[in-house]
C-alpha angles and dihedrals in degrees: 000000000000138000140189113214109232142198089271099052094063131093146206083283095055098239141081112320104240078230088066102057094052087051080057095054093055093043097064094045090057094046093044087051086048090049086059103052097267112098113147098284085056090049092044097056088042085063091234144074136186118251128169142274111181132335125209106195121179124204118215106161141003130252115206125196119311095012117128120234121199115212123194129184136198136165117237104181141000128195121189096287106012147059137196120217131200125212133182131180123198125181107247092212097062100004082242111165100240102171133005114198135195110197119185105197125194130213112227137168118265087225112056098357091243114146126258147174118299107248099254084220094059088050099052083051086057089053091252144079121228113243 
């Protein structure tokens, strides 16, 4: 997906928020769940839904007002109850890496939060089987 930075996504810098670009982060997992036939209400009747556990973002360039950043996400592994996610964003003006991201996402159950087994379903639509 693809996103134009605004007015509200600067900071006192004059660039990107760092906060931003987490919010990114999130925002494509999400669209790229709901791509594959699993937005929240899916989630919801399934009785589970991925939060996270940790996120290691690394910041490369900076993206100033306007610009367009691609984001692209992938999962790379799964284990019975996690994932990890991999996320990349390139300025679309110079292709330019501006942020690589490592997400671990946790399945837990809507009722209670504890953690549970990935649907194995979910999974195959992620190109992968949890282990």
């Amino acid at each position: 997906m693809s996103v134009r930075a605004e007015p509200t996504d600067i900071d006192e810098l004059g660039h990107v928020s760092n906060l931003i670009y987490l919010k990114w982060v999130q925002d494509v997992a999400k669209a790229h769940s709901a791509a594959v036939g699993w937005n929240h209400a899916r989630y919801a009747e399934e009785g589970g839904v991925f939060v996270v556990r940790r996120h290691t973002l690394e910041y490369l360039a900076q993206t100033f007002l306007s610009e367009v950043v691609e984001l692209s996400t992938w999962i790379e592994k799964w284990s019975p109850v996690t994932c990890e996610r991999h996320t990349r964003m390139v300025r679309a003006g110079d292709q330019r890496l501006v942020l690589t991201a490592v997400t671990t996402w946790v399945f837990v159950t809507t009722r209670g939060g504890r953690p549970c087994r990935v649907p194995e379903a979910l999974s195959r639509l992620f190109g992968a089987t949890a282990q």
